[in-house]
C-alpha positions as CSV (number, residue, x, y, z in Angstrom):
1,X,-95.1,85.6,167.9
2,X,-97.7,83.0,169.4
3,X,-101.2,83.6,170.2
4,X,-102.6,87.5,170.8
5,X,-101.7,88.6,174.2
6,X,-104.5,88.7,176.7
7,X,-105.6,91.9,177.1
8,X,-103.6,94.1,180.6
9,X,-103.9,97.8,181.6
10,X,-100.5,99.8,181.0
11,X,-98.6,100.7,183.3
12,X,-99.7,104.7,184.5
13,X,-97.3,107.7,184.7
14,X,-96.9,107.9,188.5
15,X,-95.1,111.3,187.9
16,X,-97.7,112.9,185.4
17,X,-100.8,115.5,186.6
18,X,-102.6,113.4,184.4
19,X,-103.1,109.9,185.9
20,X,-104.7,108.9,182.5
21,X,-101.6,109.4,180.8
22,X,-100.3,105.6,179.8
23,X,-96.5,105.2,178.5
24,X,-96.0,104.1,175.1
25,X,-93.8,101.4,174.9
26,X,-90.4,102.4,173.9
27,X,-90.2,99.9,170.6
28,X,-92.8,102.2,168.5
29,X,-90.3,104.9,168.6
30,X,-87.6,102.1,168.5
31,X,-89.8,100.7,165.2
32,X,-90.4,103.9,163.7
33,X,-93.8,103.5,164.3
34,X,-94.5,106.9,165.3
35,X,-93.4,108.4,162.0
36,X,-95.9,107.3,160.4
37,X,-98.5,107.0,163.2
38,X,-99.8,109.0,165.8
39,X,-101.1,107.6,169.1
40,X,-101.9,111.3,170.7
41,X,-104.4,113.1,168.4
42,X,-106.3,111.9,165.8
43,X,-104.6,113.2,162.9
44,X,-103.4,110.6,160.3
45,X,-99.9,110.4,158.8
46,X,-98.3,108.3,155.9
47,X,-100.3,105.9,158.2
48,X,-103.8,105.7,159.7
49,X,-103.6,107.3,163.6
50,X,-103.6,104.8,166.0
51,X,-105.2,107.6,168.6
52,X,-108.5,105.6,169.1
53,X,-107.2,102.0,167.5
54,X,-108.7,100.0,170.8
55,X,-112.3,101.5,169.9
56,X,-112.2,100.3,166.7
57,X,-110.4,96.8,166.8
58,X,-110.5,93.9,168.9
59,X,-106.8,92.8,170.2
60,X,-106.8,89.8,167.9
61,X,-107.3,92.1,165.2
62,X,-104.8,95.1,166.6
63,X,-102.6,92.0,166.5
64,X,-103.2,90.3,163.2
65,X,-102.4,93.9,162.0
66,X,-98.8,94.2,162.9
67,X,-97.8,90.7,162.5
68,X,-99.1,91.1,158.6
69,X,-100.3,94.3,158.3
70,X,-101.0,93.9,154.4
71,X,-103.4,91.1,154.9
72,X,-106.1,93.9,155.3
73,X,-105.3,97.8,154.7
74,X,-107.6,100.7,156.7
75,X,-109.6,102.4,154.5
76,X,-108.3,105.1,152.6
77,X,-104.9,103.7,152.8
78,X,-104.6,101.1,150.2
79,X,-102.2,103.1,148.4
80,X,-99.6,102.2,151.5
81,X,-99.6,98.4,150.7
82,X,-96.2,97.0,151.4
83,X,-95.2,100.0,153.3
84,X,-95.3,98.8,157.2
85,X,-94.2,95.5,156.1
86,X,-91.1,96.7,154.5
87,X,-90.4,99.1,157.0
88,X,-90.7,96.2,160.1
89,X,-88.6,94.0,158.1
90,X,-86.0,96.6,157.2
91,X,-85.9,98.1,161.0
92,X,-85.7,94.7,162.1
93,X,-88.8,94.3,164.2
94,X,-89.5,91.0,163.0
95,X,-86.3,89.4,163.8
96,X,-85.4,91.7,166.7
97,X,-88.8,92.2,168.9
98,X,-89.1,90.1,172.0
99,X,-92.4,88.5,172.6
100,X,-92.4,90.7,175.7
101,X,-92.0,93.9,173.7
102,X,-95.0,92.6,171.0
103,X,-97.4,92.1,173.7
104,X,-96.7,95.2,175.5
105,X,-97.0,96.6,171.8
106,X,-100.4,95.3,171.7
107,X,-101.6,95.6,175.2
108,X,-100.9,99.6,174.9
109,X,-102.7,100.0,171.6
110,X,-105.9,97.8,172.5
111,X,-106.1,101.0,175.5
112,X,-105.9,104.2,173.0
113,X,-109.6,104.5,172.9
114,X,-109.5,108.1,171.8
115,X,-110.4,109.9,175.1
């Protein structure tokens, strides 16, 4: 996957009341991310919620965490060691994501600030 993606703003829901509403990309439901994830409130899953993930990590880090996410585990969820990792490789994502779906991947998750 290269070098962490520089850092651009998602794209905006033109259709949506609220124009703070951001699109997540298709490949975290694609990935299964979302089953153990969530990006809209910040109640944690089977996995730590990603909700506010760009106010806590830096996109080097956000990035470092997807491409091995057992090289460091979020607090409280050391029991999960080798569970992203096998689901990625079973689903695929490693062999399957482009390097334009990774960095929009990244790009939306450095914006969830939790607001």
């Amino acid at each position: 996957f290269g070098e962490p993606p520089e850092y651009k703003e998602p794209d905006v829901l033109e259709e949506s009341a609220d124009a703070d509403v951001v699109t997540p990309p298709a490949s975290l439901a694609r990935y299964g991310c979302l089953g153990c994830h969530a990006v809209d409130s910040p109640r944690a899953g089977a996995g730590p919620s990603l909700y506010d993930i760009g106010s806590r990590q830096t996109p080097e880090e956000i990035y470092a965490s997807i491409k091995e996410p057992d090289a460091i585990m979020a607090e409280g969820f050391e029991y999960a060691t080798g569970i992203m990792s096998g689901t990625l490789n079973a689903n695929g994502f490693y062999d399957n994501v482009s390097d334009e779906e990774f960095d929009e991947l990244v790009s939306y998750l450095v914006g969830l600030k939790g607001e």
